[in-house]
C-alpha positions in Angstrom: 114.6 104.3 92.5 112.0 106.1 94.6 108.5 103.9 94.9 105.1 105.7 95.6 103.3 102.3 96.2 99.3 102.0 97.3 96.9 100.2 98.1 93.3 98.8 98.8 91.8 102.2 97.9 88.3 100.5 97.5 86.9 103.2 95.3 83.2 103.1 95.7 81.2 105.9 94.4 78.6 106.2 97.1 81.5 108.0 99.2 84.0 109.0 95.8 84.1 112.6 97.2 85.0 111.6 100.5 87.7 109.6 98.5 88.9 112.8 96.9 89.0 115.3 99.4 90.7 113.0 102.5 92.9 110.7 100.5 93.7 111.9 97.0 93.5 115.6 97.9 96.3 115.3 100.8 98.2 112.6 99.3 99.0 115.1 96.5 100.2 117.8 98.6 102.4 114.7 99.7 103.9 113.7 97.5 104.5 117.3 96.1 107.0 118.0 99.2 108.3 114.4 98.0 109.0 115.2 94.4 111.4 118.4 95.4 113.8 115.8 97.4 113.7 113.5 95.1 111.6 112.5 92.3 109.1 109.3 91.9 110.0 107.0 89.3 107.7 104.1 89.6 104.0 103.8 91.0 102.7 100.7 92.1 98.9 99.8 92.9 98.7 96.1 94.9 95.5 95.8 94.1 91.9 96.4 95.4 91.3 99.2 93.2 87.7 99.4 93.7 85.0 98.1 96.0 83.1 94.7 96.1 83.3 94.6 92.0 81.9 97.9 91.8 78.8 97.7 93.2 77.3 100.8 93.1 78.8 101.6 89.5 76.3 100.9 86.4 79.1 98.1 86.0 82.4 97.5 86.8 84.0 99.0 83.6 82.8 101.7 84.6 84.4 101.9 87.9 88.1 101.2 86.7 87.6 104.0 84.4 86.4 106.2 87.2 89.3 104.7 89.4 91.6 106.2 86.8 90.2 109.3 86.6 90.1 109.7 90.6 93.5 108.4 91.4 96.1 107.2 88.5 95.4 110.4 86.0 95.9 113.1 89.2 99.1 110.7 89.8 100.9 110.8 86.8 100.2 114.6 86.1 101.3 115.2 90.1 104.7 113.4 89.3 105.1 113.9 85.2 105.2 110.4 84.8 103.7 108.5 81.7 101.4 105.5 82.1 104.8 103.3 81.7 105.9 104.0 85.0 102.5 102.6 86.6 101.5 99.3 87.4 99.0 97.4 89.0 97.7 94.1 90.1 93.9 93.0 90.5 93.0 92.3 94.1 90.0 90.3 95.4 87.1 93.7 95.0 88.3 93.9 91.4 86.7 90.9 90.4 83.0 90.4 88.9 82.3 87.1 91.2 78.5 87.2 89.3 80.4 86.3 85.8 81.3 82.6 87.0 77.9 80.8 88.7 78.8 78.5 91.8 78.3 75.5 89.4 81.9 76.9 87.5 83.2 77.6 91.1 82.6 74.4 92.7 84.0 72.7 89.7 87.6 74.2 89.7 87.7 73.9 93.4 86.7 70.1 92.9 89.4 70.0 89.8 92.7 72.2 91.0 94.1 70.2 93.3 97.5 69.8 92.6 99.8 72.6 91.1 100.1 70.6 87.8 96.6 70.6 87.4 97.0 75.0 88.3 99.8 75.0 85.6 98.0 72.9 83.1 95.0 75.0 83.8 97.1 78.3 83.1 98.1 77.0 80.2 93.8 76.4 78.6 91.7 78.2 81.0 87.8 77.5 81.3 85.4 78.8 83.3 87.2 81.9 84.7 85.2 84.9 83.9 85.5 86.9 86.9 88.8 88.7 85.8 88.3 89.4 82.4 86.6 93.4 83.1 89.9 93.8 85.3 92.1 92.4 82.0 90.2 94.5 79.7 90.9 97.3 81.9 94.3 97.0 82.0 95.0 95.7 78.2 93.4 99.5 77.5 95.3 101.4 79.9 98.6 100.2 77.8 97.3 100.3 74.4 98.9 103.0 73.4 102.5 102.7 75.6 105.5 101.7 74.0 107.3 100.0 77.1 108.1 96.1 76.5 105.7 93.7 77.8 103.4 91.0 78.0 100.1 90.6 78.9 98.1 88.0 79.9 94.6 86.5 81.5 97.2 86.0 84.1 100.6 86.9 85.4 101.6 90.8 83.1 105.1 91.8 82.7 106.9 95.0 81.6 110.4 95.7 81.3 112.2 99.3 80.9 115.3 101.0 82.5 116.3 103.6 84.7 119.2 105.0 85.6 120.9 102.3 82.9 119.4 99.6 84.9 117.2 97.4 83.7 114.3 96.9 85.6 111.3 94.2 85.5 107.7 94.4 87.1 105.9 90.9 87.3 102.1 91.5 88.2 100.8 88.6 89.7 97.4 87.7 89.4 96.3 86.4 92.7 92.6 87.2 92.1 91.6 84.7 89.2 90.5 82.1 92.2 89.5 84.3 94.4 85.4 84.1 94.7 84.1 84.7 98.4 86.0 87.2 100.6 85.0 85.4 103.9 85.8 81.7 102.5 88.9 82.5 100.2 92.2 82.5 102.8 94.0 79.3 101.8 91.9 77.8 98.6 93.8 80.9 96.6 96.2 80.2 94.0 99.5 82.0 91.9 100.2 78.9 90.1 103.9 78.3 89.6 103.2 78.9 85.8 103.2 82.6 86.3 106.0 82.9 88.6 107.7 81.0 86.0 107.0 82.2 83.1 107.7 86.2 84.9 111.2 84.8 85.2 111.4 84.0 81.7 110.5 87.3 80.3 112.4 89.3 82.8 115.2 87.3 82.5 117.5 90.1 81.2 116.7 92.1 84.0 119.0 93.5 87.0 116.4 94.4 89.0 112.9 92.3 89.7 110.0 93.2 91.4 107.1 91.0 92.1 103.4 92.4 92.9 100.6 90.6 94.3 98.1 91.8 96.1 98.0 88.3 98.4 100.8 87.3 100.7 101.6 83.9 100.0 100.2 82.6 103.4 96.8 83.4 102.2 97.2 81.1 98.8 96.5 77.1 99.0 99.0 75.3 101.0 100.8 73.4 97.9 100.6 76.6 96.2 102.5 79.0 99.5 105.3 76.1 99.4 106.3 76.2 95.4 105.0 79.9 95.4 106.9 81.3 98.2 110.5 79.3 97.1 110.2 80.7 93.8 110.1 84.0 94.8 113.3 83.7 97.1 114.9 82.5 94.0 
């Protein structure tokens, strides 16, 4: 396989044009000379799409869609792939911090302490707003795409084949805790739940790739241990 991967493009539209004309613009012509040595088959966006939630967007729903329009669309028509060959995970900008008050915050920080308590939390969450715009956003981007998968408020899995292997994404959701850019390294969680239920959808597969758009030395200590074990396994 042949990866185009990207990310933290931070798409704000206060400087969109400058976004178009000295990133999207010459990573076209790129990957144009690319494509006649040998073709792209998957694209993968580690996250960050936009910048700080939007901000200067009437809302954020309204900057993934630009996002798609700026980058993704320009993408798939540069390589003639469909949507089913892109994925992406959210990354700490791509969450609406304002839909969970510091109240909600302070409370899941006081309550996840353990990883059972993350796993059991998976399983019935409360309180966790702040990625459900990102969610949305992705839930329509697939709508209408045939590929096998799974979607959830938290770990999203897709399975397909190339080349008569089959191959599985697992986007990780690294973003659900994350709340203050300056305060977040090491009170970030995966939550073994998602790497573990990834591995059970994808089971089939020959070939597993796992997206985040955290390293696992930024997530809470418990959490880089069982996290970072699974994902040798």
């Amino acid at each position: 396989m042949r990866i185009l991967h990207i990310s933290d493009f931070h798409l704000d539209k206060n400087d969109r044009d400058d976004s178009v004309n000295h990133i999207v613009t010459p990573l076209l012509n790129t990957i144009e000379e690319l494509q006649k040595d040998k073709p792209i088959d998957l694209i993968l966006v580690t996250g960050d799409l936009i910048n700080k939630g939007g901000i200067n967007y009437s809302d954020i729903s309204e900057a993934f869609a630009d996002f798609n329009n700026v980058l993704i669309n320009p993408l798939i028509e540069k390589t003639s792939l469909s949507r089913e060959r892109v994925f992406f995970v959210p990354g700490n900008h791509d969450i609406r911090r304002a839909a969970d008050s510091k109240i909600i915050e302070n409370g899941l920080k006081g309550t996840l302490k353990t990883e059972e308590e993350v796993n059991n939390y998976i399983k019935a969450p409360e309180g966790n707003n702040r990625i459900k715009d990102f969610k949305i956003f992705e839930k329509t981007f697939y709508k209408d795409c045939s590929i096998e998968k799974n979607l959830t408020d938290f770990n999203s899995c897709f399975k397909f084949t190339i080349q008569g292997k089959k191959i599985g994404i697992a986007c990780l959701n690294s973003a659900w805790r994350c709340y203050n850019s300056e305060e977040d390294k090491n009170q970030i969680l995966i939550g073994e739940k998602q790497l573990n239920d990834s591995n059970a959808f994808l089971s089939d597969c020959q070939i597993k790739i796992a997206l985040s758009h955290h390293h696992y030395d930024w997530l809470h200590p418990y959490d880089t241990e069982v996290v970072s074990s699974l994902l040798t396994q």
